[in-house]
N, C-alpha and C positions, 0 to 999 in steps of 0.2 A: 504493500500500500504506500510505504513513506518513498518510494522509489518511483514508483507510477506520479503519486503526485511533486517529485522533484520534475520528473521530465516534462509533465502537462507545463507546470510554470513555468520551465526552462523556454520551451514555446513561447510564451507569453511574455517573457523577458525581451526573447530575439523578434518580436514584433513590434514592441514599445520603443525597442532599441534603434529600430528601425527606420519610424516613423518621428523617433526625435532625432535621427540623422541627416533627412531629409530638412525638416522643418530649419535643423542650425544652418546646415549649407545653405537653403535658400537665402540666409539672413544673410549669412558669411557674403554672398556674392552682390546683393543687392544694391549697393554704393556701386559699385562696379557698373555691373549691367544698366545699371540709370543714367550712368555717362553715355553708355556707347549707344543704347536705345534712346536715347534725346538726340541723338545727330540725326534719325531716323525722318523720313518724311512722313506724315502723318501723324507724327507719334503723339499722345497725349498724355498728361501725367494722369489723367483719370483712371484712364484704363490700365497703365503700369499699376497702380496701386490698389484700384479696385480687389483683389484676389484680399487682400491685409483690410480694408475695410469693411467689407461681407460680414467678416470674421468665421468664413469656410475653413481659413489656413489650419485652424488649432482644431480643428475636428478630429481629422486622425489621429492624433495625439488620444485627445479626448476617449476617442473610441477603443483605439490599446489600450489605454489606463483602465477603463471599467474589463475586458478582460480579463489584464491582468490581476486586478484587485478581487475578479471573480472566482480566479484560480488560487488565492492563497485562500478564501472564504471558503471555499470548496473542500479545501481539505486543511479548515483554519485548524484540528487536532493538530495535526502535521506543524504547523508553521509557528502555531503561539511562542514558541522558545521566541521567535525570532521577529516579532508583532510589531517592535520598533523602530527595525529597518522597514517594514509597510511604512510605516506613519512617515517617515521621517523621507521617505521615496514621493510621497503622496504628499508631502505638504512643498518638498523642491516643485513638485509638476504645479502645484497649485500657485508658485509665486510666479514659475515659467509665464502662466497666462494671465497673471495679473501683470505682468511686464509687458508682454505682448497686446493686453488691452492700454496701457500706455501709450504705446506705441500707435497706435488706432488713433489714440486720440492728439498726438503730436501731427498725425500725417493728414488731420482731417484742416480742412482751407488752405491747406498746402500748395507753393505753385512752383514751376519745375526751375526755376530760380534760387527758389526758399531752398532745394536741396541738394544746390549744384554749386561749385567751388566750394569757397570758406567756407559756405555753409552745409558743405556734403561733411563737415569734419564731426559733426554734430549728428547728422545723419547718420554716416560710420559707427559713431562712439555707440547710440540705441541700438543698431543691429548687429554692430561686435558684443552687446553687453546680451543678448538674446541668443545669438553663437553660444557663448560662453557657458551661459547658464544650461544649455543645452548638453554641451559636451562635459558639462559636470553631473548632470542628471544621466545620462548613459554612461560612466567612468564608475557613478554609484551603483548603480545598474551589472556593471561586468561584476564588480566587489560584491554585491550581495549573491550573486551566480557562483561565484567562489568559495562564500560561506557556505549558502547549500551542499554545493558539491563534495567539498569535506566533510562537511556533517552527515549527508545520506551516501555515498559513494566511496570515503577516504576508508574505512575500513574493508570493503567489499576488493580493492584493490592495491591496501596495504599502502599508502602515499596518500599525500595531500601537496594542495595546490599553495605554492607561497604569497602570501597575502602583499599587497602588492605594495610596491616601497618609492614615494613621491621621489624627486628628487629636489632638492635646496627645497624652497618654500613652495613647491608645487602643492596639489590638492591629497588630505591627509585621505585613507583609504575608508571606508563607511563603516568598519566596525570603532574606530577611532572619533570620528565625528558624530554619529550617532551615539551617543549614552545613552544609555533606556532613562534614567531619573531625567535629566534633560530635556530629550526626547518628549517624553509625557508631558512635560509642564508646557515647552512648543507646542503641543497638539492641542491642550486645554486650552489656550490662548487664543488660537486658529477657532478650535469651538465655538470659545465665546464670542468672537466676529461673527458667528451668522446669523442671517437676520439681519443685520445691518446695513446700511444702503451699498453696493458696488460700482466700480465704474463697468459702465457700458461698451 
């Protein structure tokens, strides 16, 4: 059972993982591409941007994360030891899109002036900080893949997998930054926000 439901999630990891791969590159590239798509004939910044205004972008996201959260729920016996790396994966994705609605709303009377030269540096800085956040939520993501796998797997094949080791001040690995006391008092916090007004 504890092995069946290591691999269902493992799935459900490498989907989430996936879809917040896409989601950082797009951001990664998008100062770029707005250069070279503004020299274009016709080009409008409406319809460049359009896709980030909809607010379609964070769907996918959206749709792995339940998933995923369905697959640890599924066989929450199995996962409880480890409940706090849930919370603490699930409240990163939750800042991800509260950045990302930020961002919505920086780009809304925008005109393709406001985000081009000196003021693409501005630009950049929101969508490298949306990268970022991205490629921290997936780094979290391999880490807590690793904890499983040692914990349901490291004995069945005598070995375990080495926890992963930042380098100088790089990002410290998720059983590190997540503490469960910690952890718990962030989610209570997170709780107590709902219900209260969000941006749009």
């Amino acid at each position: 059972m504890e092995i069946k439901a290591f691999y269902d999630l493992n799935d459900s990891i490498s989907n989430l993982s996936k879809s917040l791969t896409k989601f950082g590159v797009d951001f990664l590239i998008l100062p770029s591409q707005l250069k070279i798509e503004s020299r274009w004939v016709g080009f409008t910044l409406y319809d460049f941007i359009k896709p980030y205004l909809i607010g379609n972008t964070f769907a996918e996201i959206r749709n792995r994360n339940i998933d995923f959260i369905s697959s640890i729920e599924s066989h929450e016996i199995v996962f409880i030891e480890f409940d706090h790396y849930r919370k603490k994966l699930f409240l990163e994705i939750e800042y991800l899109e509260k950045e990302y609605k930020q961002f919505r709303k920086f780009l809304r009377n925008k005109k393709t002036n406001d985000l081009l030269g000196e003021s693409n540096e501005e630009f950049k800085s929101k969508t490298d900080k949306i990268y970022n956040m991205s490629l921290r939520i997936q780094t979290f993501l391999l880490d807590y893949r690793v904890i499983l796998m040692n914990q349901f797997l490291g004995e069945i094949f005598d070995k375990k997998i080495p926890t992963r080791k930042p380098r100088g001040d790089g990002l410290k690995p998720l059983n590190e930054i997540a503490i469960k006391r910690a952890v718990e008092k962030e989610f209570k916090e997170y709780e107590n926000t709902l219900g209260q007004p969000k941006d749009d």
